[in-house]
PyMOL CGO cylinders between C-alpha atoms (Angstrom):
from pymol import cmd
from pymol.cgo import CYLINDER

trace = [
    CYLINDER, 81.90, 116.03, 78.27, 82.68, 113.85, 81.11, 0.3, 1, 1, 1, 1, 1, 1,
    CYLINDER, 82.68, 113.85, 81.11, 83.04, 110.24, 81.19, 0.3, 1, 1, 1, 1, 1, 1,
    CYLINDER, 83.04, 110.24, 81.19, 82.47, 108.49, 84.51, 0.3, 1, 1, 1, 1, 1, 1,
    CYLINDER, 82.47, 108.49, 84.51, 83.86, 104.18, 84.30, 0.3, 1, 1, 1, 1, 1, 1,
    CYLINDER, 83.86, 104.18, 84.30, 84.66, 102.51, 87.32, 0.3, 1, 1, 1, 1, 1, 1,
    CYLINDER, 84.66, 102.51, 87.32, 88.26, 101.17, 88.10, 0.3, 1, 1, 1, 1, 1, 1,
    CYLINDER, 88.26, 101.17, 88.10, 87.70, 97.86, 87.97, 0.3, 1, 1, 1, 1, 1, 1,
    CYLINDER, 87.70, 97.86, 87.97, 86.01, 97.94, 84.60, 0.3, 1, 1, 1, 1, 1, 1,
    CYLINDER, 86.01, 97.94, 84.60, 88.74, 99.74, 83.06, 0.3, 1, 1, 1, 1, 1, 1,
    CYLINDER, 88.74, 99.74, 83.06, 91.69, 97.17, 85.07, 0.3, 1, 1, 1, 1, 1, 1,
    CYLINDER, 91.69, 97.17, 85.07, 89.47, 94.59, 83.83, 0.3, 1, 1, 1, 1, 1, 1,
    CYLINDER, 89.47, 94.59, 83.83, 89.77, 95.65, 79.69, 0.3, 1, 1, 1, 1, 1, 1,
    CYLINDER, 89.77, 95.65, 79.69, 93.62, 95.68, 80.64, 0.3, 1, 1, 1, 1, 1, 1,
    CYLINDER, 93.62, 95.68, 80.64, 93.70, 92.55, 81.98, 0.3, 1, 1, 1, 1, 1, 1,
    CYLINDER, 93.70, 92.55, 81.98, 91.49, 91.06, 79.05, 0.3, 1, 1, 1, 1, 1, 1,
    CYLINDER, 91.49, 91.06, 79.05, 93.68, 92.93, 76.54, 0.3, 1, 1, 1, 1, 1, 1,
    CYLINDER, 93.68, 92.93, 76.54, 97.30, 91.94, 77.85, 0.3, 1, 1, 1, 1, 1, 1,
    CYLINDER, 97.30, 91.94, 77.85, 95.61, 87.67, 77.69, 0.3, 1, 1, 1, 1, 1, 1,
    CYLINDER, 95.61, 87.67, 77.69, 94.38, 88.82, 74.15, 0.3, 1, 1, 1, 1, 1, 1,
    CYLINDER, 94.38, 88.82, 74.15, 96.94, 90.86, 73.02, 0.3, 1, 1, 1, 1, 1, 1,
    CYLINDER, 96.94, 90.86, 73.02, 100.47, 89.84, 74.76, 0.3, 1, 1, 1, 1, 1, 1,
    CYLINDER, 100.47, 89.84, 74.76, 99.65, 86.62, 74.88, 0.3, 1, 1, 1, 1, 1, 1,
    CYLINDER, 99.65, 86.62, 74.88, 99.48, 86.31, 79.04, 0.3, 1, 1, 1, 1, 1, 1,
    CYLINDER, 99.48, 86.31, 79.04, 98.19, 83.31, 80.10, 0.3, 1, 1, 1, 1, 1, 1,
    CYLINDER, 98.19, 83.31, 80.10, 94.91, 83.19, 82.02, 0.3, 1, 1, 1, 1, 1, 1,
    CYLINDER, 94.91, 83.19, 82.02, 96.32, 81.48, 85.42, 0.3, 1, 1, 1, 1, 1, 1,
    CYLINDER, 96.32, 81.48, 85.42, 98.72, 84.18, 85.67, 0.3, 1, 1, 1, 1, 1, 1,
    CYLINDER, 98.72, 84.18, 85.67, 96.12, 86.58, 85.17, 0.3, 1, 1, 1, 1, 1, 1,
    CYLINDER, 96.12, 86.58, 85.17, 94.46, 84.84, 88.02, 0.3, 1, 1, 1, 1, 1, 1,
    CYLINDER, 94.46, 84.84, 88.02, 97.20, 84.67, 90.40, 0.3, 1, 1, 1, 1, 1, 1,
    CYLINDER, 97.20, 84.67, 90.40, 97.39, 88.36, 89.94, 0.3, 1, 1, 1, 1, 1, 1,
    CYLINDER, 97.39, 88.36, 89.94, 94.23, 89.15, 90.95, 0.3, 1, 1, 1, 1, 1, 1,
    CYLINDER, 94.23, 89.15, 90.95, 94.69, 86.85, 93.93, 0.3, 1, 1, 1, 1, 1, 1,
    CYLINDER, 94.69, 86.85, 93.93, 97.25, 88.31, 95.08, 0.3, 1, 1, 1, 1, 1, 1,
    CYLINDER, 97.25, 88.31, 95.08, 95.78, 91.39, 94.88, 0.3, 1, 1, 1, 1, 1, 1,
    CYLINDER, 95.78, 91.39, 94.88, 92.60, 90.01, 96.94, 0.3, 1, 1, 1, 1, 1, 1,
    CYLINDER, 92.60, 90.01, 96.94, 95.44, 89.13, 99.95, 0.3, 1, 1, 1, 1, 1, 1,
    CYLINDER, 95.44, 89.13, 99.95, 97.03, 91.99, 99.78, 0.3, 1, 1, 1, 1, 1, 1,
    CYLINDER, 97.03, 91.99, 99.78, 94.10, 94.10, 100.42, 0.3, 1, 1, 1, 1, 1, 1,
    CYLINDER, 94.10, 94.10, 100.42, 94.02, 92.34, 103.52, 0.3, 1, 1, 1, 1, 1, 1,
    CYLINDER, 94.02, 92.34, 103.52, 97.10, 93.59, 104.91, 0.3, 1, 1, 1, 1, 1, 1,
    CYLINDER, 97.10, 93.59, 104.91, 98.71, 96.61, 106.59, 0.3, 1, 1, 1, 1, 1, 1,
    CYLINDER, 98.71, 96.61, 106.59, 99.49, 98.05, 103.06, 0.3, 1, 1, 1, 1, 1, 1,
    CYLINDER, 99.49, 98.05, 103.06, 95.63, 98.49, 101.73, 0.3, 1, 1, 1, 1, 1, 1,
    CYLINDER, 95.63, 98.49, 101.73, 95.32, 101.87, 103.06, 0.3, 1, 1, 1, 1, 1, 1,
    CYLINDER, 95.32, 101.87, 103.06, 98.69, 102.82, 101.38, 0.3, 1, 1, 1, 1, 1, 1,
    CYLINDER, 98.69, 102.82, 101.38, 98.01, 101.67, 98.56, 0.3, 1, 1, 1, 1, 1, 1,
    CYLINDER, 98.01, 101.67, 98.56, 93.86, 103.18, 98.45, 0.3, 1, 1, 1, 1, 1, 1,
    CYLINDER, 93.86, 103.18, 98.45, 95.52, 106.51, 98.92, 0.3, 1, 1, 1, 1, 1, 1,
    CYLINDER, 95.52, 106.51, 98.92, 97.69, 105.72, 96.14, 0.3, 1, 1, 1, 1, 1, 1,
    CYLINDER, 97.69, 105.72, 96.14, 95.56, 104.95, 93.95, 0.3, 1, 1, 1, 1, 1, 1,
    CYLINDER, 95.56, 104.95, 93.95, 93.30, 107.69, 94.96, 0.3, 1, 1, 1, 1, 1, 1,
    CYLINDER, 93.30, 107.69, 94.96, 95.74, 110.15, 94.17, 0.3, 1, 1, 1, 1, 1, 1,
    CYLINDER, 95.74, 110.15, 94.17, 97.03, 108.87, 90.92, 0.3, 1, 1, 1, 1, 1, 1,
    CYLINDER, 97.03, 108.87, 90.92, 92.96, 109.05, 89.73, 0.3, 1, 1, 1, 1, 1, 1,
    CYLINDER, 92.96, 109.05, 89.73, 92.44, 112.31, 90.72, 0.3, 1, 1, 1, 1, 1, 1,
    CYLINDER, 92.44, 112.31, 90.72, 95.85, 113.28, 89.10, 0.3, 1, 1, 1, 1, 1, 1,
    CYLINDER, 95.85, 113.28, 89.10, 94.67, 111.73, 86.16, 0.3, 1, 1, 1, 1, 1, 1,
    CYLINDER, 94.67, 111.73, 86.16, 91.15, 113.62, 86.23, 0.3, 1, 1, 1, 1, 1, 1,
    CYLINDER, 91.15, 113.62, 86.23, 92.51, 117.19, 86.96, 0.3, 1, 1, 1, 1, 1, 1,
    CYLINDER, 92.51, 117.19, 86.96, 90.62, 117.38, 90.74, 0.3, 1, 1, 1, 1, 1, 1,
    CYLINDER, 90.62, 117.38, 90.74, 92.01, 118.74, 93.81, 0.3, 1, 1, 1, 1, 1, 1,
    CYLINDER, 92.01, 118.74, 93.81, 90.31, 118.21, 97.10, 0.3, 1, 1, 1, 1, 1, 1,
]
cmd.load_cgo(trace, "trace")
């Protein structure tokens, strides 16, 4: 059985479970994902696509 969830939903439970669970506070939460909204507007986004495109297919077993 396969289970299909997209990234963001599963970055999101992480994000709502380190505020829950480790006590992170919610403005650094947001700064985070700020960040992460200008730095996909830089020379690095492709890197960092591939990255992550490789470390999911890594993690699902598939070779293109």
């Amino acid at each position: 059985m396969s289970i299909s969830l997209p990234l963001v939903f599963v970055l999101g439970v992480v994000a709502w479970a380190a505020i829950k669970f480790l006590g992170i506070r919610l403005w650094v939460a947001v700064v985070i994902a700020l960040f992460g909204f200008w730095l996909s507007q830089t020379f690095l986004a492709p890197a960092i696509e591939s990255g992550t495109r490789s470390g999911v297919d890594v993690i699902n077993g598939t070779n293109d």
